[in-house]
C-alpha positions in Angstrom: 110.6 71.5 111.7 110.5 74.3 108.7 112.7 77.3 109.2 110.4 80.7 108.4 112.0 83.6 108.4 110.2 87.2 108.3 112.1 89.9 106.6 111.3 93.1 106.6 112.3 95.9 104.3 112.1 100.2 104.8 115.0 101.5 103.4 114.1 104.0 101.1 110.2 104.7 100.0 109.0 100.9 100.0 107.4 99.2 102.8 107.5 95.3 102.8 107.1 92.4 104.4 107.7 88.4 103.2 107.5 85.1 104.8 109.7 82.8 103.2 109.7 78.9 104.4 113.3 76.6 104.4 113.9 78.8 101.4 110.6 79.2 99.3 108.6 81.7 99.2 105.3 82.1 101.2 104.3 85.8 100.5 105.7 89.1 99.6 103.5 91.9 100.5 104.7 95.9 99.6 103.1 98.9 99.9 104.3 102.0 97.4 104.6 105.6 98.8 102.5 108.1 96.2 103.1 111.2 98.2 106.7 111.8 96.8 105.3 112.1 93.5 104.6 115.9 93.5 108.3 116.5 95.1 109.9 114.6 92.0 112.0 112.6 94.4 111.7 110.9 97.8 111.4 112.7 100.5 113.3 111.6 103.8 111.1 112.6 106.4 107.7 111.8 104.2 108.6 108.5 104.0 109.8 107.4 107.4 106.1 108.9 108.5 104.5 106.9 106.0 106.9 103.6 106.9 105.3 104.0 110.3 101.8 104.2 109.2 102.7 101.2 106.5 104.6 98.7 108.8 102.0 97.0 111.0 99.3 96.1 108.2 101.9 95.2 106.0 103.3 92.9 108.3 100.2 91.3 109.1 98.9 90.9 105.9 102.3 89.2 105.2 101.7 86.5 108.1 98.6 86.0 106.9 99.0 85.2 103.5 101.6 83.0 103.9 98.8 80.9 106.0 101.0 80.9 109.4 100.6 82.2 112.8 103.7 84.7 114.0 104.2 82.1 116.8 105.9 79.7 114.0 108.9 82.3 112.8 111.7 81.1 113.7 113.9 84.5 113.2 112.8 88.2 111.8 115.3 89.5 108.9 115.5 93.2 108.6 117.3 96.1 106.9 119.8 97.6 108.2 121.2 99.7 105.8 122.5 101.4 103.3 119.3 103.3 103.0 117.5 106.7 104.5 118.1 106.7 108.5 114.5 107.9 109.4 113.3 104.8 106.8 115.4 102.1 108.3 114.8 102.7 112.5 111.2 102.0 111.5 112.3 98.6 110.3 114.8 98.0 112.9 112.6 99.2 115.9 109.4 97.3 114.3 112.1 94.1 114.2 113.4 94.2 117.4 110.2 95.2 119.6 108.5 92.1 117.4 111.6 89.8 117.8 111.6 90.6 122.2 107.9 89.4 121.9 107.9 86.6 120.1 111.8 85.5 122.3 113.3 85.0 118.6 116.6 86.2 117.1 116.8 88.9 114.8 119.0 89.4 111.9 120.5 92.1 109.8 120.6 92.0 106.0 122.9 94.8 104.2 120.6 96.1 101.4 122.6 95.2 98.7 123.6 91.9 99.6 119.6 91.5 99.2 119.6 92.7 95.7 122.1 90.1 95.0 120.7 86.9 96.3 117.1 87.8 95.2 118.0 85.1 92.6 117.8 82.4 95.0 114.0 83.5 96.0 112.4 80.3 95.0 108.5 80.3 94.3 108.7 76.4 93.8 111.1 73.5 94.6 112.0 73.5 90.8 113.2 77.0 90.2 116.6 77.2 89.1 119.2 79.4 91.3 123.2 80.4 89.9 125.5 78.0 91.1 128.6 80.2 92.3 130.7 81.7 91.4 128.9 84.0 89.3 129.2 87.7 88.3 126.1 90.5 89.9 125.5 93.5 88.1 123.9 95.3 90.4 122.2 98.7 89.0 119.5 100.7 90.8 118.9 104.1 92.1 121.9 104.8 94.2 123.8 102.0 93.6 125.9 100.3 90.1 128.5 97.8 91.3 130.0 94.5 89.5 130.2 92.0 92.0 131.8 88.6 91.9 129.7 86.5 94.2 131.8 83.7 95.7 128.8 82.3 97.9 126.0 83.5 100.1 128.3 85.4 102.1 131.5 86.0 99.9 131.4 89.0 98.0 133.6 91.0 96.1 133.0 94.4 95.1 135.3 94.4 91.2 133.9 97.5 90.4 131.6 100.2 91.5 130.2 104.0 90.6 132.5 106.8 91.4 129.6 109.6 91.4 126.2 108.4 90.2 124.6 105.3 89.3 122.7 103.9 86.4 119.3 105.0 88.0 120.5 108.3 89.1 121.3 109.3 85.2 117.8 107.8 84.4 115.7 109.5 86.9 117.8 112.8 86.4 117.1 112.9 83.1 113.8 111.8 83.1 112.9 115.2 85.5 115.0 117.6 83.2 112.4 116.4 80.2 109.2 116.9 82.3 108.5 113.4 82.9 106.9 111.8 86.3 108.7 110.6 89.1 110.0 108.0 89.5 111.0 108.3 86.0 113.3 105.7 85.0 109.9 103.2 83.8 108.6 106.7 81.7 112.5 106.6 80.2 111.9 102.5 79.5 108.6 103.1 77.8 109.2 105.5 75.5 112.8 103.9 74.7 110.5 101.5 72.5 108.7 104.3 70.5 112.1 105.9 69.8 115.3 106.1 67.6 118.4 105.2 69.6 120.7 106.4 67.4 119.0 109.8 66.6 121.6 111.5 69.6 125.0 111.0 70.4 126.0 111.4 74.2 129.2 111.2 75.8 130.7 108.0 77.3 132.9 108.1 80.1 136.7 107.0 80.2 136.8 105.9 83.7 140.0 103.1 84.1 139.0 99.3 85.2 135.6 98.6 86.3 134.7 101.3 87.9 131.1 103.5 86.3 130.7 106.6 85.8 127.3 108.8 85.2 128.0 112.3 86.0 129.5 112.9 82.4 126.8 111.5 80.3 124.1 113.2 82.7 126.1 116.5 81.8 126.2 115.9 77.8 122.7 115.1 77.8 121.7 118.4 79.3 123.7 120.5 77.2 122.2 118.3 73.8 118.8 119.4 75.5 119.7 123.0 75.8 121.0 123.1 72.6 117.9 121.4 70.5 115.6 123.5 72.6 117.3 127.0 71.0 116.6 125.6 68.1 113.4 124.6 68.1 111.4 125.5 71.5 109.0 122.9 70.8 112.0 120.1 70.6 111.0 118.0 73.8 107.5 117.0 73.0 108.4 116.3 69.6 111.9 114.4 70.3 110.9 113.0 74.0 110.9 109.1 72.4 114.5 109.8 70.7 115.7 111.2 73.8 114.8 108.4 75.9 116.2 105.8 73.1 119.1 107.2 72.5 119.6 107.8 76.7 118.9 103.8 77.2 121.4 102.9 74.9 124.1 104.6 76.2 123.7 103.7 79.8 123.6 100.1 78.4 126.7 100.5 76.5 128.3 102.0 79.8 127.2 98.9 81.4 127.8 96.3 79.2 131.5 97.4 78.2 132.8 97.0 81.8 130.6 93.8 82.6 132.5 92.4 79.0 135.9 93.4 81.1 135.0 91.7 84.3 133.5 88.7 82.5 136.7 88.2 80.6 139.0 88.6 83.8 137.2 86.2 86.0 136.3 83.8 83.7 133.2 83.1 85.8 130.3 81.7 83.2 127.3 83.1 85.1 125.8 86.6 84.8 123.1 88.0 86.8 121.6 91.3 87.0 119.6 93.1 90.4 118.2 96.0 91.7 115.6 98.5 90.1 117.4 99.2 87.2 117.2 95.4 86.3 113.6 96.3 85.7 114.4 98.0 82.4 113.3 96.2 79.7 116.4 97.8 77.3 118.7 96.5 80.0 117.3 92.8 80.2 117.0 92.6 76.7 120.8 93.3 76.2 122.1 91.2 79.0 119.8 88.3 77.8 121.4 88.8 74.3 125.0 89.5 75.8 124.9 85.7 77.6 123.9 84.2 74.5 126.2 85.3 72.2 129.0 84.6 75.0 127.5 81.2 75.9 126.8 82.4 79.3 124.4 81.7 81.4 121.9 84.8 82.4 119.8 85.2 85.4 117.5 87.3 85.0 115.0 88.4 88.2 111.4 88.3 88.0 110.3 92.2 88.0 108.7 91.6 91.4 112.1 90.9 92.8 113.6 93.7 91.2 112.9 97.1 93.1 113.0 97.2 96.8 111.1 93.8 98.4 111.0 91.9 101.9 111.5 88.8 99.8 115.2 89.2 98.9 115.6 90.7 102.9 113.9 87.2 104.1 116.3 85.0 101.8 119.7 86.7 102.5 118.7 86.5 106.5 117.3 82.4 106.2 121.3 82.0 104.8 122.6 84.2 107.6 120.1 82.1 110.3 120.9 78.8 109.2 124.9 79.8 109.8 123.3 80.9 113.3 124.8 84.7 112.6 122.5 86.9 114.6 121.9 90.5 115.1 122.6 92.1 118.9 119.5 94.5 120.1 122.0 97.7 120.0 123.1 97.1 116.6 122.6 101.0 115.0 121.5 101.2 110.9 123.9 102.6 108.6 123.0 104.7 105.7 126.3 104.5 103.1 127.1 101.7 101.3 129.1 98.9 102.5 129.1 95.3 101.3 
């Protein structure tokens, strides 16, 4: 008898639903919230409003394109956090109402631990997973973390953000220059047209593996002030520069300490997650990184890279088949843990 697990996934602006079967992947169904667009950012209470309009239909279209009746799940997988409170009781309520009424088990997945095993999302019996251990760069909007990933459910935080992450610079940036939110994919598009070594921004000096962002956010808005006297019309004229120049240094940040942990572990495998990993600067380098290192890169299918049900449906099939469920007064939690 297959194991099917449906996970479920509302932590920030993304609802989502997936149906995976004994590991592969039946469907993965999101739907994107356009009303935070205007705000330049997400909106808390606008988007657990619009989770609760999203979660039924997205659900059931999820069930029914993986070609199975909701009597044949054998567990629900949900969010539980880190993430935006209002966001994640939709998911949790939807799961545990669904789970009393079908009389299955529910279980939690942390957010990031998602991100990380969205490499073993399999579409067919042939894909290729890492075999562990193997190093995570995980890079997205409120998150950058290096973690060694010992197994499904050993994880080891080497080094993490101490202000803001990889996204957070991008999309920051991105709304001083006028572009659309979310703009991290306006900042990876122009990246191509532009010269990356036309400006020169500061690099942190943090110690170990620890990131930093705040800095670099901070030299590239006084660079911006200081074109802009120059020349008012500098940000039409130098927007594909800026963005260049802005990629490459958040990957050098990146690469430098993922270098450092690489070297101190040993470990042979690389992988990258989260919505950063979208950036095509950023898969480019770690693609070229692993090869020149002989390393082995996994890199995630764009699908799986921003927020998804699928990677919330694999991490809970590993946490089902260890029989590790969730109790009905388990609370979500909206920091980061791992």
């Amino acid at each position: 008898m297959s194991t099917i697990i449906l996970g479920i996934e509302s932590s920030c602006d993304d609802t989502s639903a997936a149906v995976i079967s004994d590991g592969l992947l039946l469907s993965n169904v999101i739907a994107s919230q356009k009303v935070h667009e205007e705000y330049g950012g997400v909106v808390p209470e606008l988007a657990s409003r619009a989770h609760q309009q999203n979660i039924v239909p997205v659900v059931d279209a999820a069930i029914k394109r993986a070609g199975i009746d909701k009597s044949d799940l054998s567990a629900i997988a949900f969010t539980r956090g880190p993430g935006l409170l209002g966001s994640l009781l939709v998911g949790t309520s939807f799961a545990k109402g669904l789970s009393l009424g079908l009389r299955i088990p529910i279980v939690d997945v942390n957010h990031l631990h998602g991100h990380v095993l969205s490499h073993f999302v399999r579409q067919s019996p042939d894909d290729i997973v890492p075999e562990f251990p193997f190093i995570c760069l995980l890079i997205s909007g409120g998150n950058s973390q290096i973690v060694l990933v010992k197994s499904y459910r050993d994880m080891e935080i080497l080094g993490q953000t101490i202000d803001d992450a990889a996204g957070e610079a991008f999309d920051k940036c991105a709304k001083v220059m006028g572009l659309p939110y979310p703009g991290g994919p306006h900042i990876d598009r122009l990246a191509a047209e532009g010269d990356s070594k036309r400006f020169k921004f500061a690099k942190p000096h943090i110690p170990g593996l620890d990131y930093s962002f705040s800095g670099l956010k901070t030299s590239f808005l006084y660079t911006l002030r200081d074109e802009v006297k120059k020349n008012p019309d500098f940000i039409p004229e130098n927007m594909a520069d800026l963005a260049a120049s802005l990629q490459a240094t958040i990957i050098d940040i990146l690469l430098d300490k993922l270098d450092k942990a690489v070297k101190q572990t040993g470990v042979k495998t690389v992988a990258i997650g989260g919505g950063v990993s979208a950036n095509s600067g950023v898969r480019s380098a770690i693609a070229d990184y692993c090869e020149r290192h002989h390393l082995k890169a996994f890199i995630p299918q764009r699908a799986f890279t921003t927020d998804n049900a699928a990677m919330v449906a694999i991490a809970g099939y590993y946490k089902y088949l260890d029989r590790d469920f969730c109790p009905y007064d388990a609370a979500p939690f909206a920091r980061v843990t791992m």
